[in-house]
N, C-alpha and C positions, 0 to 999 in steps of 0.2 A: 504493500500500500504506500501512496502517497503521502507521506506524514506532513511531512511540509508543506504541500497544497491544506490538505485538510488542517491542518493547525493555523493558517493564512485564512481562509475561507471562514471559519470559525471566528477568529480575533475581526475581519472585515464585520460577519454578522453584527459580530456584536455591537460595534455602533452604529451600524448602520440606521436604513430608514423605518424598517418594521418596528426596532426596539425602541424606535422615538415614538410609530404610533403605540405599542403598547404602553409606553410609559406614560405617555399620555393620560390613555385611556383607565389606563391603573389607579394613577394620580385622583383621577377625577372619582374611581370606585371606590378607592381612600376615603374619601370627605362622609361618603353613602356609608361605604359598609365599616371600615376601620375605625370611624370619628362617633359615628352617627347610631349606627348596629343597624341602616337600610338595608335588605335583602333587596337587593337591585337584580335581579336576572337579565333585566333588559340593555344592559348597557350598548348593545351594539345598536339599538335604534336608536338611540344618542346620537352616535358614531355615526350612522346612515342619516338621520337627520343633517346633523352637520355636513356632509361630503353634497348630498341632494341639496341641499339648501343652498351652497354657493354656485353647484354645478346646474342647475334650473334656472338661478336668477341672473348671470350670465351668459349661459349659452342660450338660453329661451326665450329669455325677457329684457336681454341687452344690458342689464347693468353691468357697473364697473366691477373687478372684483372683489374692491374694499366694501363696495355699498352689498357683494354678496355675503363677503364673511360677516356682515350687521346683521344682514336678513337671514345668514345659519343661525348665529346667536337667536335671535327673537324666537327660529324655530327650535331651538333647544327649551331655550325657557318656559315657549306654550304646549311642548308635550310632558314636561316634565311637571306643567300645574296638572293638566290634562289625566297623565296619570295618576298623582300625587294628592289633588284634592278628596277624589275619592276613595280611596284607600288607608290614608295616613292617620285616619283616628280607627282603624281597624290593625287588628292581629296585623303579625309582621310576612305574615304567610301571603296574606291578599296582596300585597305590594309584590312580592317573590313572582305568585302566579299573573299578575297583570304584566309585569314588565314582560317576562319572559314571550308572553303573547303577543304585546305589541311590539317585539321586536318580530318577529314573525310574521306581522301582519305587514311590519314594513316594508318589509322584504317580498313577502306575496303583490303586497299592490304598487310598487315601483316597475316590476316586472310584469304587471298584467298588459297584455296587448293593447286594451283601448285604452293607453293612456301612453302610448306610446310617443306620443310627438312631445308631450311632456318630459317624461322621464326615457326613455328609448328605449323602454322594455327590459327585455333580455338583455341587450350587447349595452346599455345604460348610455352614458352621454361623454364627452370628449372633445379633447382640444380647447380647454374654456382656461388655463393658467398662464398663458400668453404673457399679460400684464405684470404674473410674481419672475419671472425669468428674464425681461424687459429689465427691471430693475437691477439685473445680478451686477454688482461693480465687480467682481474679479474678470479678471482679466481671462482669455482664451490662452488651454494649456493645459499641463498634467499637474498633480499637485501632491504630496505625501511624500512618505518616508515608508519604509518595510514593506506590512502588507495592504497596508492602506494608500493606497494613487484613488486620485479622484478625477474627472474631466470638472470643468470652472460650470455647470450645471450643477452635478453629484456634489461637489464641494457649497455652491451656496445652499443648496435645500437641505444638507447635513448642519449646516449652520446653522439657517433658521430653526429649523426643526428641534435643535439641543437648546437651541436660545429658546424657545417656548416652554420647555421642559423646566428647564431650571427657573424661571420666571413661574410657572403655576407650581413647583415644587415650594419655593422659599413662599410666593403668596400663602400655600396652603398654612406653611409652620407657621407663620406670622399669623394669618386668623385662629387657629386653633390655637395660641397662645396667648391668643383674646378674649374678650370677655363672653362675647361669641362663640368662640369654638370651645372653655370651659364649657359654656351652657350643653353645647353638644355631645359634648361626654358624659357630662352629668344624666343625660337623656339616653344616651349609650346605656348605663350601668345601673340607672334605677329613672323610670321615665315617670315612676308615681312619685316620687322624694322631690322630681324636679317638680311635678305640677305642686307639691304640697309647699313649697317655696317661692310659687307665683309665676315659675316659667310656662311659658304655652307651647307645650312640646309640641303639640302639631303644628304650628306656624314656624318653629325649629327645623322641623323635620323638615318639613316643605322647601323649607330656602335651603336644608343640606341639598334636599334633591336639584333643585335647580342650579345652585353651584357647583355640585359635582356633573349634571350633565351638563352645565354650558364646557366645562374642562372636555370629557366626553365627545360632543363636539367637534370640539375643535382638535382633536386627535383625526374623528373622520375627514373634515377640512383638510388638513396637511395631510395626509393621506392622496385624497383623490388631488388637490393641485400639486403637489410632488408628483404623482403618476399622471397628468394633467388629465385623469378618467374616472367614473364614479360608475362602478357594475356591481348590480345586486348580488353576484356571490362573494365579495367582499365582505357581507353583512348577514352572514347566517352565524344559527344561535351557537353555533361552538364557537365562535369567537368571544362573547363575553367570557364563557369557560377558559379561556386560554390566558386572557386577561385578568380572572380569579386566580389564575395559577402563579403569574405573575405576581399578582400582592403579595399572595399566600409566602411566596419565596422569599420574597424582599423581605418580608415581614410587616403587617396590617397596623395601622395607628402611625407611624414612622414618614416622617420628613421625604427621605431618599430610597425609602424601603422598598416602593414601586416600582422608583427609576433602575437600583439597581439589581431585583426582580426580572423587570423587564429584557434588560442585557442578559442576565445568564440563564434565564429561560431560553431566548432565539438561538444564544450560543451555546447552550447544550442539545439544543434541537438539530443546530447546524454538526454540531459534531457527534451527536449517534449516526446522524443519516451521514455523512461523511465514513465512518467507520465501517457500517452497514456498506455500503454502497463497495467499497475499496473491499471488505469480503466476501461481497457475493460475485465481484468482478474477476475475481484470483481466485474463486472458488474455494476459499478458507471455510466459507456457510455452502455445504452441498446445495444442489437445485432444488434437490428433492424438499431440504429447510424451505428454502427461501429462496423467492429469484426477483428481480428488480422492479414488478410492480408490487410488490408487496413490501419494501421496504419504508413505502410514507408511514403504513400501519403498522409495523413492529416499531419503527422507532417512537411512534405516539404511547404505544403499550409501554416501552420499556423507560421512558420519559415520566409516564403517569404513576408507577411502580415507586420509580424513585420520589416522586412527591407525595405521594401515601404516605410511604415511610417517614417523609420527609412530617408531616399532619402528626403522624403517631411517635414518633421520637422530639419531636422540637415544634410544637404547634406555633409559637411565636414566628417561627419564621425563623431563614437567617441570622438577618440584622435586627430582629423584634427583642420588646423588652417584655418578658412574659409581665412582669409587675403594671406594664401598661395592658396587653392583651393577650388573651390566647385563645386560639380556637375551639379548644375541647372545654372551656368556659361561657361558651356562647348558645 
């Protein structure tokens, strides 16, 4: 096997563009599930929200594509009341089972045929980031060191993309270090103690949701203008799962916990399938195991294995401080 391609490929992964949208997306299920105790299932309609939202309102309707990422936000905001009003003075379950659906349902009706001049169906819509790559000041060229080279494209949307991260990372510490985000916690840990104190936990709870998916979002946002494309298989419900997994790693409640979740989630994914890939090619894994299209699915299994264990020996996570949370407490 390639060790050195696969060990390059693997460290690329890892900062690359997926682990910016995960972290993203993490960040923002942070606020939900980490801060808050929301069972968000839904987070990739967020996700889809946002990417649909700036990719409609400039390829469709002509706007600029600052006036679309506005009008992604608004639509983050109005399905997050949408789900959240009715649910949020209910069990934590009803919130669980609505997202999960309407992330489902986004996805169903972005790709329904008559609505196609809309949203473009199946193959979705494209070519609408024009204007973010307009902007790029780096210069035309190759850019890195080891195993990281970038073309003056790849190099600005890595930028922005980390530059947004780190921006709703330190935003997040900062408000949960506020009076604010105590209240959130306090509603994490005992949601009766807080109303016995005059907090209105459901009106808490609401603006976590709506915080954490405008974050959410705007992960889908960088997403589809980084690939300057927004396609509904982007936005099925194993994606919020992957994105759980990601917290999970990082460890849930934690500042960076997500971001660096994020990274070593893609870059262990990139490197089972690298491994896998490099033994079944050299036939180290007989045919008879395993031969190359089954290789996405055993490295998903043997990926999911190690974060079991990972749940059942260290529930805080990585970087988690059991004293702030832990899963088998929840």
């Amino acid at each position: 096997m390639d060790w050195a391609e696969i060990i390059s490929a693997t460290a690329r992964t890892g900062v690359g563009t997926t682990a910016i949208v995960y972290a993203l997306a993490a960040i923002g299920l942070n606020v939900h599930f980490g801060y808050t105790g929301l069972l968000n299932f839904g987070q990739v309609g967020f996700m889809g929200a946002g990417a649909y939202g700036v990719a409609i309102a400039v390829d469709v309707w002509g706007f600029s594509l600052w006036a679309g990422i506005v009008f992604s936000v608004f639509t983050a905001v109005l399905l997050a009341l949408l789900l959240g009003l009715p649910t949020l003075r209910l069990r934590a379950s009803y919130l669980a089972i609505v997202t999960i659906a309407a992330g489902e349902i986004f996805r169903i009706l972005i790709q329904n045929p008559n609505w196609r001049e809309t949203t473009g169906g199946a193959n979705g819509i494209s070519g609408f980031s024009d204007a973010f790559y307009d902007i790029n000041p780096i210069a035309d060229g190759s850019y890195g060191f080891g195993p990281w080279h970038y073309s003056a494209r790849s190099l600005w949307a890595l930028l922005v993309g980390w530059g947004l991260v780190v921006v709703f990372a330190l935003g997040v510490g900062i408000l949960m270090r506020s009076p604010w985000g105590r209240v959130l916690k306090s509603v994490r840990e005992d949601e009766d103690a807080a109303r016995s104190l005059g907090k209105n936990a459901y009106g808490f709870k609401l603006q976590s949701l709506v915080v954490g998916g405008v974050i959410g979002a705007f992960a889908g946002m960088y997403q589809a203008i980084e690939k300057s494309s927004a396609t509904p298989g982007n936005y099925r419900p194993e994606t919020t799962f992957f994105v759980y997994a990601a917290l999970i790693l990082g460890g849930v409640a934690r500042t960076w916990g997500p971001v660096l979740g994020a990274m070593l989630m893609v870059a262990l994914l990139e490197l089972v399938n690298g491994i896998l890939r490099g033994a079944v090619t050299e036939e180290l894994i007989p045919s008879s195991l395993m031969d190359t299209t089954q290789i996405g699915q055993v490295r998903l299994i043997l990926v999911g294995v190690g974060l079991a264990a990972l749940v059942v020996f260290r529930p805080q996570g990585l970087f988690g401080d059991k004293r702030e949370i832990a899963l088998e407490d929840r």
